[in-house]
C-alpha positions in Angstrom: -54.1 -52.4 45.5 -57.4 -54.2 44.0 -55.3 -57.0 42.3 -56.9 -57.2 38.6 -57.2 -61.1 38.5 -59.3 -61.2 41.9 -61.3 -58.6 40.9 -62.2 -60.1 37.9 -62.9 -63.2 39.8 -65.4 -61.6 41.9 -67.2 -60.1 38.9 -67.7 -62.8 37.7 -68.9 -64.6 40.4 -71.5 -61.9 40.8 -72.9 -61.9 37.2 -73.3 -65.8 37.5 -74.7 -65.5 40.7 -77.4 -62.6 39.9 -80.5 -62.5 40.9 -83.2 -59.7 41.4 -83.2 -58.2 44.7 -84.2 -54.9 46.6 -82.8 -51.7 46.1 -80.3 -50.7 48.3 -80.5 -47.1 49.3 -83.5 -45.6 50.6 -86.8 -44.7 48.4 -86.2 -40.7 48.9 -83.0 -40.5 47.2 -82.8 -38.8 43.8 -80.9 -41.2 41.8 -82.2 -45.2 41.8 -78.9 -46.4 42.7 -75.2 -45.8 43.0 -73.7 -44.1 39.7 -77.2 -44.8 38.5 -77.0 -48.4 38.4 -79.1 -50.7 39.5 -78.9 -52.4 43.0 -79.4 -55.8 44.4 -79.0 -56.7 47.8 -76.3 -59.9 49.5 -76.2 -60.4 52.4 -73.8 -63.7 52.5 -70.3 -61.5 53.1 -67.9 -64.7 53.6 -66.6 -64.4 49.5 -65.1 -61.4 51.1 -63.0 -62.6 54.0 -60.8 -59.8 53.4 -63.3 -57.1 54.7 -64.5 -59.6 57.0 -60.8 -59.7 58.7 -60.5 -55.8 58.0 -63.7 -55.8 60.5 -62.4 -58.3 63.0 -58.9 -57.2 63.3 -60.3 -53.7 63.7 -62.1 -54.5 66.9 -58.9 -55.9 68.3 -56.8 -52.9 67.8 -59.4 -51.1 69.5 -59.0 -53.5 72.0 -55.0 -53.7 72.5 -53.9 -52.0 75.1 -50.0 -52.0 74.3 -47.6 -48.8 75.2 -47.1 -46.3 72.9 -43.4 -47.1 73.0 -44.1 -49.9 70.5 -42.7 -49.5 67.6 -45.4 -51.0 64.9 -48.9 -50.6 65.1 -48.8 -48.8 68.8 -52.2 -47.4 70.2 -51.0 -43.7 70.0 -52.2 -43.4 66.1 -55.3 -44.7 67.4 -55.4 -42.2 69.9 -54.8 -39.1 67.7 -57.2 -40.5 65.1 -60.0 -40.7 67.9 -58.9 -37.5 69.2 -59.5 -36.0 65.7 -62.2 -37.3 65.6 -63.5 -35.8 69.0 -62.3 -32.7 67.6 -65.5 -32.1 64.6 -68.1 -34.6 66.7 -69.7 -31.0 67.0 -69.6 -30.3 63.5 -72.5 -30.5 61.0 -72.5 -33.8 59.3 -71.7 -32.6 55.9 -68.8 -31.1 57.4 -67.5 -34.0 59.4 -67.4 -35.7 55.9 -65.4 -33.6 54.2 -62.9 -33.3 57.2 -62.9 -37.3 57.5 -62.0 -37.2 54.1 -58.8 -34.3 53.8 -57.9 -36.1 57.2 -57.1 -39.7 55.3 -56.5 -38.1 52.3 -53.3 -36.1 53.7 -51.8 -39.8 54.2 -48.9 -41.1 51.3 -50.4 -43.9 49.0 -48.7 -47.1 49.1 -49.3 -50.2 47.0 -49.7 -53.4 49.4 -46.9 -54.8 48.2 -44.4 -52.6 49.2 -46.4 -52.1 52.5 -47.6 -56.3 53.7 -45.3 -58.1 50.7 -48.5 -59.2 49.0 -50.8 -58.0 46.0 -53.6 -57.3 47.8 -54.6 -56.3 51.4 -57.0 -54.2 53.2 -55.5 -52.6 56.3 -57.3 -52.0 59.3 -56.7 -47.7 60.3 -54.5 -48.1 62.9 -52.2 -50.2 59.8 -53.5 -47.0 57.2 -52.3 -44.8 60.2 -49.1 -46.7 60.7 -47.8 -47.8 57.3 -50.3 -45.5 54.7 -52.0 -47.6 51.8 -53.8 -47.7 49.0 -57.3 -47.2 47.5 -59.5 -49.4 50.0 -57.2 -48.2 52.7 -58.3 -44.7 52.2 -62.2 -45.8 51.9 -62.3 -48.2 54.9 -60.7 -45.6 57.4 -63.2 -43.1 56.2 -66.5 -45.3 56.7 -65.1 -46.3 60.2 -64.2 -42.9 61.0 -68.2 -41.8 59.7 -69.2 -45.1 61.9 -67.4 -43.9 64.8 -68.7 -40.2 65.2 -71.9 -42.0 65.3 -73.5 -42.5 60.9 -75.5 -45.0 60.1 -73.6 -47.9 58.9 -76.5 -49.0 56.4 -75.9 -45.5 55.2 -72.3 -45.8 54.3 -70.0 -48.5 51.9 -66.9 -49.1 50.1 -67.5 -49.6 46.9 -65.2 -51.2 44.3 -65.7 -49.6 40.9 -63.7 -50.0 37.7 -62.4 -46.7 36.7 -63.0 -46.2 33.0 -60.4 -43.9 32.3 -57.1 -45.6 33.9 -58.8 -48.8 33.1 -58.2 -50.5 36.5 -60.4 -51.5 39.7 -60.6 -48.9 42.7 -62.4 -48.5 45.5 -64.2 -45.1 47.2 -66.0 -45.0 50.2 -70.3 -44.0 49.5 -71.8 -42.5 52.2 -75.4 -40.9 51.8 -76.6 -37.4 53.1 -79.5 -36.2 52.8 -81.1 -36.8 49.3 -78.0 -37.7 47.7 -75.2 -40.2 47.7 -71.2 -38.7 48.2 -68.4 -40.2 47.6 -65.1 -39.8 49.5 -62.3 -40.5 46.6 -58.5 -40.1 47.7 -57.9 -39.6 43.8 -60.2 -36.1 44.4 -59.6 -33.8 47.3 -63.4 -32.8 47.3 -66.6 -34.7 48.1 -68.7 -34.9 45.5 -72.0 -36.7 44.5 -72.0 -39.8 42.8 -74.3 -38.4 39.8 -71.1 -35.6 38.8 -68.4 -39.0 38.1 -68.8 -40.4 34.8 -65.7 -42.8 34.9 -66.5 -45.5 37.7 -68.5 -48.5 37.1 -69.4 -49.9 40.2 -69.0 -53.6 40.4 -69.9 -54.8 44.4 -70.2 -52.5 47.5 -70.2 -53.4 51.0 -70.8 -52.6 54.4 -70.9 -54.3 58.1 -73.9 -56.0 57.6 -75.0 -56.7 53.2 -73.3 -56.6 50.0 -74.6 -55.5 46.8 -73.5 -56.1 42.9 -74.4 -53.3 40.7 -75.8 -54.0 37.0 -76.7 -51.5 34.5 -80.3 -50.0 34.2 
């Protein structure tokens, strides 16, 4: 879960750090930013050392090479995610997005405290896999599912928003086709573009390589 007093931390750290920058998404798309805000490009990432150990951590599992007779975290739900993911690599890419996202979807939501004993923690997939999770569990699994069949990665983002209608943070995954931006929600089963949701305000997005703060037109 996007603990409330951290995220409002970070927000404000971003609107007493603003300062003009360049849009982030590409000149053809429809829309002049996410949710119709206005953009600005980061690209220091350490205020967020939890994605930057979501990243890390994530090219260890890939990495480990224990049996599948372990009993936490064991490579086997690393290898059926892959293998599902080998499974729509033929697909057209608006389809492989919408199958990323009923694939992560179908998992159980768990707050991190019931899961890691702490507020607020952002699992790698093989832990989403494992133990489910919660909001930026969902969105992180989907970009690095999108990354590994092959997306651009400066085409894709989590994006913490504050959803206006349950008046608390979440996070969604952004991911852009074509001229438009979609979003991959585990609070809606379809994929939808970012111009038809009217209750998130997107406050900072990321990706592997920027950040951006988002700040009304």
């Amino acid at each position: 879960m996007l603990k409330n007093t951290r995220y409002l931390l970070i927000a404000l750290f971003l609107l007493l750090n603003f300062t003009a920058g360049p849009a982030a998404w590409s000149a053809s798309s429809s829309v002049s930013g996410l949710f119709g805000y206005q953009e600005i490009q980061k690209q220091n990432l350490s205020i967020f050392p939890q994605w930057l150990s979501v990243l890390e951590r994530h090219l260890l599992d890939l990495k480990d090479s224990r049996s599948c007779q372990s009993v936490q975290f064991n490579q086997c739900h690393l290898k059926q995610w892959q293998a599902f993911l080998k499974s729509i690599r033929q697909l057209p890419v608006l389809q492989q997005i919408k199958q990323v996202n009923k694939y992560a979807n179908e998992k159980e939501y768990i707050l991190d405290i019931e899961n890691y004993g702490v507020n607020d923690y952002w699992a790698t997939p093989k832990e989403f896999l494992v133990n489910n999770g919660d909001c930026e569990d969902y969105a992180i699994i989907k970009m690095l599912s999108m990354k590994w069949l092959g997306y651009d990665v400066e085409a894709m983002r989590v994006v913490v928003v504050q959803d206006t209608n349950l008046r608390i943070p979440h996070a969604v995954m952004a991911i852009k086709n074509n001229n438009d931006i979609l979003i991959l929600d585990n609070q809606i089963d379809e994929v939808i573009s970012h111009v038809d949701i009217f209750h998130y305000v997107p406050v900072y997005s990321v990706n592997e390589h920027h950040w951006w703060m988002h700040v009304p037109n």
